[in-house]
C-alpha positions as a Markdown table, in Angstrom:
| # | Residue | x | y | z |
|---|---|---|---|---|
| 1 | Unk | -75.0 | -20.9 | -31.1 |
| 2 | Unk | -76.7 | -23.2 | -33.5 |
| 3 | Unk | -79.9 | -21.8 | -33.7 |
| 4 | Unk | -78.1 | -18.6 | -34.1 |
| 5 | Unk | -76.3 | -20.3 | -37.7 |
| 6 | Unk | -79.5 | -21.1 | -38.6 |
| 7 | Unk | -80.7 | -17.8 | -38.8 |
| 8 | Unk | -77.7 | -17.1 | -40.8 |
| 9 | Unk | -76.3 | -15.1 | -38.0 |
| 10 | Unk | -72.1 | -15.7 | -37.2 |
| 11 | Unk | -71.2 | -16.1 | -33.8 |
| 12 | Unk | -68.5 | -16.8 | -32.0 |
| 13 | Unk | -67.5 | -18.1 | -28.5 |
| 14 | Unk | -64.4 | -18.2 | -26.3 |
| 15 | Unk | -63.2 | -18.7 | -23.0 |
| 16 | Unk | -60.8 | -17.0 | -20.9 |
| 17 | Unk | -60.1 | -16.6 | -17.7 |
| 18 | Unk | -59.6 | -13.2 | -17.4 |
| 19 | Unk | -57.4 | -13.7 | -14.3 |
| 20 | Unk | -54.8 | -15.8 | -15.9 |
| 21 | Unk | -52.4 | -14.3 | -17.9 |
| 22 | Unk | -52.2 | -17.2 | -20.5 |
| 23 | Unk | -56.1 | -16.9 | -21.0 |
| 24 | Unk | -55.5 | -13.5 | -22.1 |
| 25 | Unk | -53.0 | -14.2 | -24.4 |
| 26 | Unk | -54.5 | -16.8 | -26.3 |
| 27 | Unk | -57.8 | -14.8 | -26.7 |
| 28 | Unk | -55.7 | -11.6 | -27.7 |
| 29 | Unk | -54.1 | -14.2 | -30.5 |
| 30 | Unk | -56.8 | -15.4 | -31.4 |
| 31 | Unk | -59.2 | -12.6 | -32.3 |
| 32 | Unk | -56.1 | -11.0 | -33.8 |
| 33 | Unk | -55.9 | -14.0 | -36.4 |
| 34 | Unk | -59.4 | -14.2 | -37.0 |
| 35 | Unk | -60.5 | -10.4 | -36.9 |
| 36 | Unk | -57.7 | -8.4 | -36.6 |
| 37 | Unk | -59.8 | -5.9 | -34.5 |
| 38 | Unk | -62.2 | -4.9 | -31.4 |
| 39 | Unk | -64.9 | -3.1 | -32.2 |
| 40 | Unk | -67.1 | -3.8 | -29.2 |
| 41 | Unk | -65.7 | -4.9 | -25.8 |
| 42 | Unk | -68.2 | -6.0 | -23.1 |
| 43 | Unk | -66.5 | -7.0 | -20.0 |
| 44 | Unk | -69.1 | -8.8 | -17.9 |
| 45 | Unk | -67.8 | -11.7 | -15.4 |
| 46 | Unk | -67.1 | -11.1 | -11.8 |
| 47 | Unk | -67.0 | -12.7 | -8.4 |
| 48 | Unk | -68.7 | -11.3 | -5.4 |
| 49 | Unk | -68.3 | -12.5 | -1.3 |
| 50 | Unk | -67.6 | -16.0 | -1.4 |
| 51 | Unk | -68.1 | -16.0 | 2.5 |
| 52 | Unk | -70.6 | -14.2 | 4.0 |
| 53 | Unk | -71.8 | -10.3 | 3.5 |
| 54 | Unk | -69.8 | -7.0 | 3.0 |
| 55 | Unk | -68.5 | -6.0 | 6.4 |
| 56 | Unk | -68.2 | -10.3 | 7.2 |
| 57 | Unk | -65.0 | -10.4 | 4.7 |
| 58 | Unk | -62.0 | -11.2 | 5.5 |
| 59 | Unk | -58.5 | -9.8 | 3.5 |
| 60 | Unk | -58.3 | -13.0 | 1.5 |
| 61 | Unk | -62.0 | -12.8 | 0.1 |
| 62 | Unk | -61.5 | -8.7 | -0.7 |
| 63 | Unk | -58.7 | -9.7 | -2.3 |
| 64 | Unk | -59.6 | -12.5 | -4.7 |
| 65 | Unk | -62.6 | -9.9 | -5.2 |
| 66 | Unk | -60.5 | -7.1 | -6.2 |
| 67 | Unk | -58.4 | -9.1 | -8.5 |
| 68 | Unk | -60.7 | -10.3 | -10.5 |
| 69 | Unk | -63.1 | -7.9 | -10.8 |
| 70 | Unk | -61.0 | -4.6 | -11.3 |
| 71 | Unk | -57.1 | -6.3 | -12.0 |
| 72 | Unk | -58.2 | -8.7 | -14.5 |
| 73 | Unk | -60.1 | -6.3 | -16.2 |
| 74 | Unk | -57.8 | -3.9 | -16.5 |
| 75 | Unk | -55.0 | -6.0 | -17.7 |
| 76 | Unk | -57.3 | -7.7 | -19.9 |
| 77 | Unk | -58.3 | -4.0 | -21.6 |
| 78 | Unk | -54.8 | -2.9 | -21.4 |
| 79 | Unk | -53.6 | -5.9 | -23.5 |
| 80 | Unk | -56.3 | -6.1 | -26.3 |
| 81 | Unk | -56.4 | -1.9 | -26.6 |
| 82 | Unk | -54.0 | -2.2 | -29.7 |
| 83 | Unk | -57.1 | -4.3 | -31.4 |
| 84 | Unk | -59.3 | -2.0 | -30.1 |
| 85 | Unk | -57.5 | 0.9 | -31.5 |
| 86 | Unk | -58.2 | -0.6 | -34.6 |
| 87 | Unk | -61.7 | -0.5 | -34.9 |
């Protein structure tokens, strides 16, 4: 990010943990104090098998799959939309 200030150029960085609801929250507050708005969303972390191939998962591993690559995201989306609304 510095090399990017050099240039002039703003950036910004934050983490969340789109699977933990207090993550989301203090991102949501946080981008609503310093921008007030969305205007771009990319939504780009995942998991994939954490044991072995496709058909070699068990329910626990499709699970914590699922949940943080489609629940997360969705509640994350779900609970910024009103900034997003806004730009």
């Amino acid at each position: 990010m510095q090399q990017l200030k050099k240039q002039g150029i703003i950036a910004f960085g934050k983490v969340c943990h789109t699977g933990k609801l207090e993550h989301r929250k203090k991102l949501k507050i946080w981008i609503a104090k310093f921008f007030g708005r969305i205007d771009i969303l990319s939504l780009n972390a995942g998991v994939g098998f954490h044991i072995g191939d496709f058909l070699g998962q068990d329910e626990e591993g499709i699970d914590k799959m699922f949940s943080m690559n489609c629940k997360s995201v969705y509640l994350l989306v779900k609970e910024l939309m009103p900034l997003l609304l806004k730009g």
